[in-house]
Structure formats: structure tokens, C-alpha cells
C-alpha positions in Angstrom: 66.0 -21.7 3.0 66.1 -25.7 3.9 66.8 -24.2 7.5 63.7 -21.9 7.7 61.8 -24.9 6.0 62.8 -27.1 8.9 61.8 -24.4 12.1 58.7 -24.3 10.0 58.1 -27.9 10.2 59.6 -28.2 13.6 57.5 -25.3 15.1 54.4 -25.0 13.3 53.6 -28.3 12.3 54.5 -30.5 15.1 53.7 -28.7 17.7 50.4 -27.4 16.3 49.8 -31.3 16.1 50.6 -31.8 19.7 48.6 -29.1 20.9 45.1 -29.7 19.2 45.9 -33.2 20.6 46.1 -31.8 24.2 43.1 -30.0 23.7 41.3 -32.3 22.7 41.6 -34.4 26.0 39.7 -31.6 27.7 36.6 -32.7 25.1 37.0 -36.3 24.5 37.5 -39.3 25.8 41.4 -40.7 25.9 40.8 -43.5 23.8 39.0 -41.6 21.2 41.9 -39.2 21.2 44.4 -42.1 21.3 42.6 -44.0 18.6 42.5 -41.1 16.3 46.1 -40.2 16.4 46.8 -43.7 16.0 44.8 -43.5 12.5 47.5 -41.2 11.4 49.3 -42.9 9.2 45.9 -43.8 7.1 44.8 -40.6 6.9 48.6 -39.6 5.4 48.0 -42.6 2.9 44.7 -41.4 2.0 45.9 -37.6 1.6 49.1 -38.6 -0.3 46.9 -40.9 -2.3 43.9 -38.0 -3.0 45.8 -34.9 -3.3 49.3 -35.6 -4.4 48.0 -39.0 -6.6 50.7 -41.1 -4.9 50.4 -45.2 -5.5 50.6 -46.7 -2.5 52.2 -49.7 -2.7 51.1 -53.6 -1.3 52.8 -53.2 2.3 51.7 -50.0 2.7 48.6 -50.8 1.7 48.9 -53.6 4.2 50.0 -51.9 7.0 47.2 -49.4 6.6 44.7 -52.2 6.4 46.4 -53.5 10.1 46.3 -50.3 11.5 42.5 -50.3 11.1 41.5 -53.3 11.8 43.5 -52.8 15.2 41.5 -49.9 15.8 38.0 -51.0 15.0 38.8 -54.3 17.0 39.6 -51.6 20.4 36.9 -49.8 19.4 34.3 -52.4 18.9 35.9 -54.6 22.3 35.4 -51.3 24.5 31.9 -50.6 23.6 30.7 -54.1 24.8 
């Protein structure tokens, strides 16, 4: 069962990921794509946090707090 688990999460999952992230180079912008692939982690935070009520801890919280201020920093530099 762990075995089928892990060809699920292997096939499915990550490669599903990679393709909608492939696609969606044909619709937007690289840095849009590669700024919201980099928000990743937050969004698994926020999930994790919403749907499973997970406590993020301080660092985590922390990196998560990084993370977007690196992006809104590219973002906000680019658009000058």
C-alpha cells in the first residue's frame, strides 16, 4: 500500500504540478509563473494551517513572512 501511495504521489502529484507549471508559460509571463511557484511554501502553510488546523510555529512563521516580502519586493522593483 505505502508503495502505491508513493507512485501516486510520484506520478500524480508532482508531475501534475510540473505540468500546469509548463502550461502556464504559454499564458503568463515568466516571472509571474516563477513568483507564484515560489509562494509555494505559503500557500502549504496556509492550507496546513486552514484545513488540517496545524500551528505553525515562529520560524516557520518567519520564513513564510521572508518568502513574501521577497516576492512583493521583485514584484514591486519590476513594475517600476
Amino acid at each position: 500500500m505505502d508503495i502505491a501511495l508513493l507512485v501516486l504521489l510520484g506520478a500524480v502529484f508532482t508531475v501534475g504540478g510540473y505540468t500546469l507549471f509548463i502550461n502556464a508559460l504559454k499564458y503568463l509571463k515568466a516571472q509571474r509563473v516563477s513568483i507564484i511557484a515560489t509562494l509555494e511554501p505559503v500557500y502549504s502553510i496556509a492550507l496546513a494551517f486552514f484545513i488540517l488546523g496545524e500551528i505553525p510555529e515562529l520560524r516557520t512563521i518567519a520564513g513564510g513572512a521572508l518568502i513574501l516580502a521577497a516576492s512583493v519586493y521583485t514584484t514591486l522593483r519590476k513594475s517600476r
